[in-house]
N, CA, C and O atoms as a printed pandas DataFrame, in Angstrom:
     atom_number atom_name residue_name chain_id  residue_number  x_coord  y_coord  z_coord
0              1         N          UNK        A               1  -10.692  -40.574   93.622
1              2        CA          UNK        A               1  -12.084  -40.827   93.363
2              3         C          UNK        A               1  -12.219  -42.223   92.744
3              4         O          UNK        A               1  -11.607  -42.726   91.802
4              5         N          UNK        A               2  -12.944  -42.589   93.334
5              6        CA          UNK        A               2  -13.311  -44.769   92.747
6              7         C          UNK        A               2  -13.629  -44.403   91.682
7              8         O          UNK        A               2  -13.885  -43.217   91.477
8              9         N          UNK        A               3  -13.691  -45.329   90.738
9             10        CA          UNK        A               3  -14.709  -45.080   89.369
10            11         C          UNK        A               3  -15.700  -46.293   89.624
11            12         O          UNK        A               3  -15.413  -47.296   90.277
12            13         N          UNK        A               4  -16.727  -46.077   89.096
13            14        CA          UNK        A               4  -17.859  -47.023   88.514
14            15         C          UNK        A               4  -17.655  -47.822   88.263
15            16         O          UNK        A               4  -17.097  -47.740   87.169
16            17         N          UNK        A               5  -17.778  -49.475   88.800
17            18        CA          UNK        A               5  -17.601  -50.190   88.110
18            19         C          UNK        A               5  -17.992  -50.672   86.698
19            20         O          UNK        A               5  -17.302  -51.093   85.769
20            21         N          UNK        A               6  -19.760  -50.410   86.879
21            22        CA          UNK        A               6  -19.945  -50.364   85.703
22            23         C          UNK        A               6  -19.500  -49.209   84.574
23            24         O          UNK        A               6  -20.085  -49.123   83.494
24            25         N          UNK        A               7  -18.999  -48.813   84.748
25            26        CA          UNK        A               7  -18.412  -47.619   83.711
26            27         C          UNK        A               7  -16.955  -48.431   83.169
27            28         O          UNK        A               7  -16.565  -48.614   82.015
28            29         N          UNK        A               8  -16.522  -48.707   84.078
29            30        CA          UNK        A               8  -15.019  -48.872   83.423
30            31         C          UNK        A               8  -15.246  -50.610   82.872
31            32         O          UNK        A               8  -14.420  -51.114   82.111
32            33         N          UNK        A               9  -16.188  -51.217   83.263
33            34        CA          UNK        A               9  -16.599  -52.295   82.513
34            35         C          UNK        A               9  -16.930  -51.500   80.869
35            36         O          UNK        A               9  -16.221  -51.757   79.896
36            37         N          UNK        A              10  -17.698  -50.868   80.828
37            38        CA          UNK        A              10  -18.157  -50.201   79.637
38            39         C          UNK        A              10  -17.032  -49.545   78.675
39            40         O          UNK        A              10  -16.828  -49.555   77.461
40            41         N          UNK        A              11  -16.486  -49.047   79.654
41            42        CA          UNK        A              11  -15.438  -48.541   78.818
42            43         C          UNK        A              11  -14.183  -49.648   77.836
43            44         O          UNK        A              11  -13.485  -49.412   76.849
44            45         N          UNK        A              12  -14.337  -50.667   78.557
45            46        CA          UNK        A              12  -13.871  -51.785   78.121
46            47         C          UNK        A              12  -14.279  -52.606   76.879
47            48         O          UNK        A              12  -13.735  -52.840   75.800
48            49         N          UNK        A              13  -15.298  -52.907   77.379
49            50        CA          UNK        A              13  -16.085  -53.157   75.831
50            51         C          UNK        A              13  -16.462  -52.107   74.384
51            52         O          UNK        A              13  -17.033  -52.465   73.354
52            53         N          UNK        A              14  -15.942  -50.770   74.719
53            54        CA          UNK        A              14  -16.160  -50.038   73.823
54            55         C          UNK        A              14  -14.864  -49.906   73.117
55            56         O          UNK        A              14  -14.683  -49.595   71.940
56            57         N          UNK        A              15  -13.979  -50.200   74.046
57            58        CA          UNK        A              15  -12.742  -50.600   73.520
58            59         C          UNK        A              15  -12.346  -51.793   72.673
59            60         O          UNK        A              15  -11.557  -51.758   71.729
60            61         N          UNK        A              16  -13.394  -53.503   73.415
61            62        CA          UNK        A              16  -13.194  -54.194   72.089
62            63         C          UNK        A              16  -14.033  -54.197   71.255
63            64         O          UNK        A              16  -13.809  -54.991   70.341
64            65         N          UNK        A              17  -15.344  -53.368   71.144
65            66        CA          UNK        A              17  -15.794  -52.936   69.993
66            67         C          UNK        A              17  -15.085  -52.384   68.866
67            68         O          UNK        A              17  -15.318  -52.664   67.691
68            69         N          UNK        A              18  -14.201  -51.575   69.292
69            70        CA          UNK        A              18  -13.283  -50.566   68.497
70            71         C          UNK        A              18  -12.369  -51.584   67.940
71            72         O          UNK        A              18  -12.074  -51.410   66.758
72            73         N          UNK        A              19  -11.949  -52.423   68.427
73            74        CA          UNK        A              19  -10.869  -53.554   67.877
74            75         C          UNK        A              19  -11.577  -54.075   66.694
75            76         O          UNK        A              19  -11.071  -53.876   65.590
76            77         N          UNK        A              20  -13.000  -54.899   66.825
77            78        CA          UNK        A              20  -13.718  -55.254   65.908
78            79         C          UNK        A              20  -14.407  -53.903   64.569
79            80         O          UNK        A              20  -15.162  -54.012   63.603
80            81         N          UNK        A              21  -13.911  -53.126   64.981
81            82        CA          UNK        A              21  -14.379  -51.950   63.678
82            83         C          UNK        A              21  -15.800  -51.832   63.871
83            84         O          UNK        A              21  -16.618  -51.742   62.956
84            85         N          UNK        A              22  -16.070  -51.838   65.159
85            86        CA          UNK        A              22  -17.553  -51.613   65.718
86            87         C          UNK        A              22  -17.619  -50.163   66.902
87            88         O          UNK        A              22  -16.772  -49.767   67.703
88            89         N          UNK        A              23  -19.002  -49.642   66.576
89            90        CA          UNK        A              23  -19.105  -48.940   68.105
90            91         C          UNK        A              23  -19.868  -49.229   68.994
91            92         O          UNK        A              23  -20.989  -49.305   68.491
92            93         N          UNK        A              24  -19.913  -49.504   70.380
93            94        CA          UNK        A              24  -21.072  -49.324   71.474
94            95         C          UNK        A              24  -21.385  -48.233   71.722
95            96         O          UNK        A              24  -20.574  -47.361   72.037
96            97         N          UNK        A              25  -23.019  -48.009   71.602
97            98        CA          UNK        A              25  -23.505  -47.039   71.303
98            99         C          UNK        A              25  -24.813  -47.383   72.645
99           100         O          UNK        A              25  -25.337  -48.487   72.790
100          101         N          UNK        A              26  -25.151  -46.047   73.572
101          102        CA          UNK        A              26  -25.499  -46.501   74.964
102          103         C          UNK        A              26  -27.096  -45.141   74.512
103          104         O          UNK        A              26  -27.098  -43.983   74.094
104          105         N          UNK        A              27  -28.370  -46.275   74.954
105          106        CA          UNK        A              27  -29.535  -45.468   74.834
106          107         C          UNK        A              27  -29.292  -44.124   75.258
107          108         O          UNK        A              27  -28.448  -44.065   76.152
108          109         N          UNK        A              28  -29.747  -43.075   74.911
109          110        CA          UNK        A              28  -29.649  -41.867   75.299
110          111         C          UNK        A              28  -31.362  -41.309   76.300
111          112         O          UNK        A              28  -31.848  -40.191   76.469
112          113         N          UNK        A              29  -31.769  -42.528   76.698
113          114        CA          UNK        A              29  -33.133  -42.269   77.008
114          115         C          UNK        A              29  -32.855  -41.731   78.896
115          116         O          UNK        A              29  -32.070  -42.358   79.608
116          117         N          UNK        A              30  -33.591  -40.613   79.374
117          118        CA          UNK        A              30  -33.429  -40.364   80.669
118          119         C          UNK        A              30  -34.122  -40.919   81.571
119          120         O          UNK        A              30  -33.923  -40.968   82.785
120          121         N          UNK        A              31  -35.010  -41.374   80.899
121          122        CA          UNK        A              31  -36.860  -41.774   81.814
122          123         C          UNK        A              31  -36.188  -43.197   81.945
123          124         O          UNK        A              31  -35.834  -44.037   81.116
124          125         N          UNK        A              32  -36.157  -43.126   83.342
125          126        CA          UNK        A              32  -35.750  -44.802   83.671
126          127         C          UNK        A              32  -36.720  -46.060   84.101
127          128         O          UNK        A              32  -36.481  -47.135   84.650
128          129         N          UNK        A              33  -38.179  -45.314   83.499
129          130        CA          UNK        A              33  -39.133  -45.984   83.139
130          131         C          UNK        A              33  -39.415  -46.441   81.810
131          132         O          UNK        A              33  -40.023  -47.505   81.697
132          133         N          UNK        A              34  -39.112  -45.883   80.908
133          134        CA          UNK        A              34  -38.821  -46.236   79.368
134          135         C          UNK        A              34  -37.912  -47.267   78.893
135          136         O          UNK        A              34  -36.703  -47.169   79.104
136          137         N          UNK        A              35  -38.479  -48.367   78.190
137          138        CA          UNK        A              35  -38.052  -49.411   77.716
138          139         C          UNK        A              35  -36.413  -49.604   77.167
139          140         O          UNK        A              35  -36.039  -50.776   77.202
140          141         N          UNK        A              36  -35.600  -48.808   76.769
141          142        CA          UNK        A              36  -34.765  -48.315   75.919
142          143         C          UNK        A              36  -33.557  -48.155   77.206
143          144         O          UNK        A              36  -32.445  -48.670   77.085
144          145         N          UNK        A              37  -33.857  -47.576   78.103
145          146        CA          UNK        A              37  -33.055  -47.007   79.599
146          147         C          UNK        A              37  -32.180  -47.570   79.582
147          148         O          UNK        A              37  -32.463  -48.675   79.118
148          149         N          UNK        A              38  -30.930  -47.491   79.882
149          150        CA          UNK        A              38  -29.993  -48.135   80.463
150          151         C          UNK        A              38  -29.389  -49.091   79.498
151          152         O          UNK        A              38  -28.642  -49.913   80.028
152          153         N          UNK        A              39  -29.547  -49.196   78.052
153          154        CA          UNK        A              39  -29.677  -50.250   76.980
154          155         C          UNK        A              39  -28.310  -49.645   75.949
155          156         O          UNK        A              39  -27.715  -48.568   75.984
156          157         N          UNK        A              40  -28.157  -50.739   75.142
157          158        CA          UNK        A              40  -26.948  -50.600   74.446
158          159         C          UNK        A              40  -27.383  -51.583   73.088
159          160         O          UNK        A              40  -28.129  -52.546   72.916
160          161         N          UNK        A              41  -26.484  -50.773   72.254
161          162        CA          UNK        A              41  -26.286  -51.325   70.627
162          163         C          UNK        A              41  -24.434  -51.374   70.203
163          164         O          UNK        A              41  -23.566  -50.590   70.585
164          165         N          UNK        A              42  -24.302  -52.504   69.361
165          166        CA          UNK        A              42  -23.361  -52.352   68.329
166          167         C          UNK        A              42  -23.827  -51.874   67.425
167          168         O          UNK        A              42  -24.948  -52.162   67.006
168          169         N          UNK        A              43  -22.750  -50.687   66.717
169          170        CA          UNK        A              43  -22.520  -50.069   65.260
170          171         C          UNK        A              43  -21.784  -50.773   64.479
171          172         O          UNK        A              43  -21.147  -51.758   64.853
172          173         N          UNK        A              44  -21.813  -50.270   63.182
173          174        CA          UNK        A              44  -20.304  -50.642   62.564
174          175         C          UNK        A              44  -20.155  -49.408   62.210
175          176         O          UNK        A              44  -20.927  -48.507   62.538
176          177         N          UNK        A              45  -18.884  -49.241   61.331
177          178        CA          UNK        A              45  -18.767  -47.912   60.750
178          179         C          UNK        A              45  -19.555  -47.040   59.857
179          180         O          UNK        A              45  -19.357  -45.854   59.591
180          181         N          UNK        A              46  -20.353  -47.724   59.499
181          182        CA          UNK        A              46  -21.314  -46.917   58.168
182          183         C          UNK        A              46  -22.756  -46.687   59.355
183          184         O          UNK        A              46  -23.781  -46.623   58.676
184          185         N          UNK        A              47  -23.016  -46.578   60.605
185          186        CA          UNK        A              47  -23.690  -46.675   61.773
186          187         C          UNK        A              47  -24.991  -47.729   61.572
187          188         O          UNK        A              47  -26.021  -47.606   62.235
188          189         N          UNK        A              48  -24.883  -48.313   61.011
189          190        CA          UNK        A              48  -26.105  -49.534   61.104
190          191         C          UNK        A              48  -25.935  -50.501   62.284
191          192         O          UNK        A              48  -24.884  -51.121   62.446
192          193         N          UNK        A              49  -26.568  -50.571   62.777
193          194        CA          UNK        A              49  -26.842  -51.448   63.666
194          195         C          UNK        A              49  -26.561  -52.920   63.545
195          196         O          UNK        A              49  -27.311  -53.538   62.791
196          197         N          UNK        A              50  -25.538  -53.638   64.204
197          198        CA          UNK        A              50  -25.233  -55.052   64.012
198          199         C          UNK        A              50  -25.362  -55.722   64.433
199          200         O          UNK        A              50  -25.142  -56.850   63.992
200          201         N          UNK        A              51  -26.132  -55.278   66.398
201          202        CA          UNK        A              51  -26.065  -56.048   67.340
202          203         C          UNK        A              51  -27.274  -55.090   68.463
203          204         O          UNK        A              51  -26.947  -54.535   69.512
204          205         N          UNK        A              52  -28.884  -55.126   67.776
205          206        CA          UNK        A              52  -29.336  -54.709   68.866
206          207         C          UNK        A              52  -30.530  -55.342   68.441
207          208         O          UNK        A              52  -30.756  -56.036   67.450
208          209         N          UNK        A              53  -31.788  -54.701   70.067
209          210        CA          UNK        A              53  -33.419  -55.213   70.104
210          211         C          UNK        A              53  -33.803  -54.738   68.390
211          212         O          UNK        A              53  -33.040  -54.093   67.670
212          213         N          UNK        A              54  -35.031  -55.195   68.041
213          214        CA          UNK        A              54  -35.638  -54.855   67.319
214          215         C          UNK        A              54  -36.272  -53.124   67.661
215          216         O          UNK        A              54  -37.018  -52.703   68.545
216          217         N          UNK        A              55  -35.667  -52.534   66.669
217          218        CA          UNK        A              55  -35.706  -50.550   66.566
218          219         C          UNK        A              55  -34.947  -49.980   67.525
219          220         O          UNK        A              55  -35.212  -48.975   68.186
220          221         N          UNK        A              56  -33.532  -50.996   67.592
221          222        CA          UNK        A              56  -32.518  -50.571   68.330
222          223         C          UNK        A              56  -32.682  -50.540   69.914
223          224         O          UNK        A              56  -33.649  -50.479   70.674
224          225         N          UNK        A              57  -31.039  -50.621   70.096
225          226        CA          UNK        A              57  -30.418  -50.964   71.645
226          227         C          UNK        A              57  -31.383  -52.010   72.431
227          228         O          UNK        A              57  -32.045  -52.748   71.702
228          229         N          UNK        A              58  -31.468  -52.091   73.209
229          230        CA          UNK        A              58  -32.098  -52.493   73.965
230          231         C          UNK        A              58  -31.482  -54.490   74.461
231          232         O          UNK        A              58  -32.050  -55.556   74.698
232          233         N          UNK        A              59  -29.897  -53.930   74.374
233          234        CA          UNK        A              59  -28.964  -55.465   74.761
234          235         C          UNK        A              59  -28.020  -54.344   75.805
235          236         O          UNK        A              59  -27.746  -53.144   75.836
236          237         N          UNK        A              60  -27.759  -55.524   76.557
237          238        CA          UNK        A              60  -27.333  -55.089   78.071
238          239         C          UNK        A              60  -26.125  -55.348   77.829
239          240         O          UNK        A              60  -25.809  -55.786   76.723
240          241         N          UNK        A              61  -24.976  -55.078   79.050
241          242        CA          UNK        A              61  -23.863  -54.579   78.811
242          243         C          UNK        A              61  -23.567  -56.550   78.776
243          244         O          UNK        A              61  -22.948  -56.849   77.755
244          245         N          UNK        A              62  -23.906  -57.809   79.686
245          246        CA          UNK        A              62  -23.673  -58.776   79.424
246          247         C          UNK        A              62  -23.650  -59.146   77.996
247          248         O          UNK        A              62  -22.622  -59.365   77.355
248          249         N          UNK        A              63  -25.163  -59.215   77.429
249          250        CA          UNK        A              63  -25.525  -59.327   76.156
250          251         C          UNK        A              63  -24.282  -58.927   75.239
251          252         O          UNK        A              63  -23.685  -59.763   74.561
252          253         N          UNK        A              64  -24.078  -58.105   75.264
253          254        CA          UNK        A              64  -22.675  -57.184   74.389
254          255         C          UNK        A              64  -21.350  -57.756   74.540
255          256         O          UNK        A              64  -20.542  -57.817   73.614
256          257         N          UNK        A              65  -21.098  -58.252   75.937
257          258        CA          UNK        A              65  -20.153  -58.685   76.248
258          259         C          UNK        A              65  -19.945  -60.212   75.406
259          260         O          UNK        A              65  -19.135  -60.467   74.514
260          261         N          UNK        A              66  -20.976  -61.106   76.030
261          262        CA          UNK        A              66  -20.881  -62.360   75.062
262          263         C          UNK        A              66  -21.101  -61.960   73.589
263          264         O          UNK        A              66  -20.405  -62.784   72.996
264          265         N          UNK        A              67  -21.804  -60.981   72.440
265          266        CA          UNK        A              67  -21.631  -61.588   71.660
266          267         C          UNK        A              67  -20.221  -60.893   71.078
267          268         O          UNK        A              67  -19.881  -61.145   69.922
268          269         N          UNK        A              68  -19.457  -60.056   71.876
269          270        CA          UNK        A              68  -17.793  -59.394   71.568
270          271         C          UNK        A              68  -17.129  -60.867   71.529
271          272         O          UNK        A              68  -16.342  -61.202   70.643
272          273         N          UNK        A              69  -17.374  -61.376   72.168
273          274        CA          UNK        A              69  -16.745  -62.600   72.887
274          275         C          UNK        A              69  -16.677  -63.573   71.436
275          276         O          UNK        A              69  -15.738  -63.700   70.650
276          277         N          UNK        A              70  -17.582  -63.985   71.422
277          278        CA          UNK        A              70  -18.379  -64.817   70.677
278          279         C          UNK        A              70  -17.608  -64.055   68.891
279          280         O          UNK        A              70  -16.901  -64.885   68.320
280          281         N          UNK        A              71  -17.664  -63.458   68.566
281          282        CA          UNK        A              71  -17.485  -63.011   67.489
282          283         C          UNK        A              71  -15.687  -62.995   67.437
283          284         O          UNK        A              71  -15.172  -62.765   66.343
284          285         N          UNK        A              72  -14.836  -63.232   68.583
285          286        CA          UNK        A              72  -13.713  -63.157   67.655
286          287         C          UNK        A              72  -13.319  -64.833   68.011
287          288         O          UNK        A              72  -12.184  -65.298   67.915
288          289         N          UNK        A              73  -14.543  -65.598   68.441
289          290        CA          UNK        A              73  -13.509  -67.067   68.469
290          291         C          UNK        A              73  -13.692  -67.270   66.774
291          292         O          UNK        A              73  -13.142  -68.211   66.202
């Protein structure tokens, strides 16, 4: 069975989240008309938000990617 690309992209970055003592944390919204859909946040461990829209998620899996990136030069 193929996997998703976008999945195993995701899964990737949740992995160097985890390196950074962070979590990616993926909207839980179903309505793929709703603003939130398809959207993503960094955690840290105490779950505050370190890396999302204003009232959470709403940064895309790129978005996430550069600022993973960005944060360990």
């Amino acid at each position: 069975m193929a996997e998703n690309p976008e999945k195993v992209r995701e899964i990737g970055l949740r992995r160097a989240a985890a390196r950074q003592d962070l979590a990616l944390q993926r909207a839980r919204v179903r309505d793929r008309r709703a603003v939130r859909y398809g959207t993503y946040q960094l955690v840290d461990l105490e779950g505050n938000a370190v890396f999302a829209a204003e009232g959470g998620y709403g940064k895309t899996l790129d978005e996430i990617e550069a600022h993973l990136n960005h944060s360990t030069d």
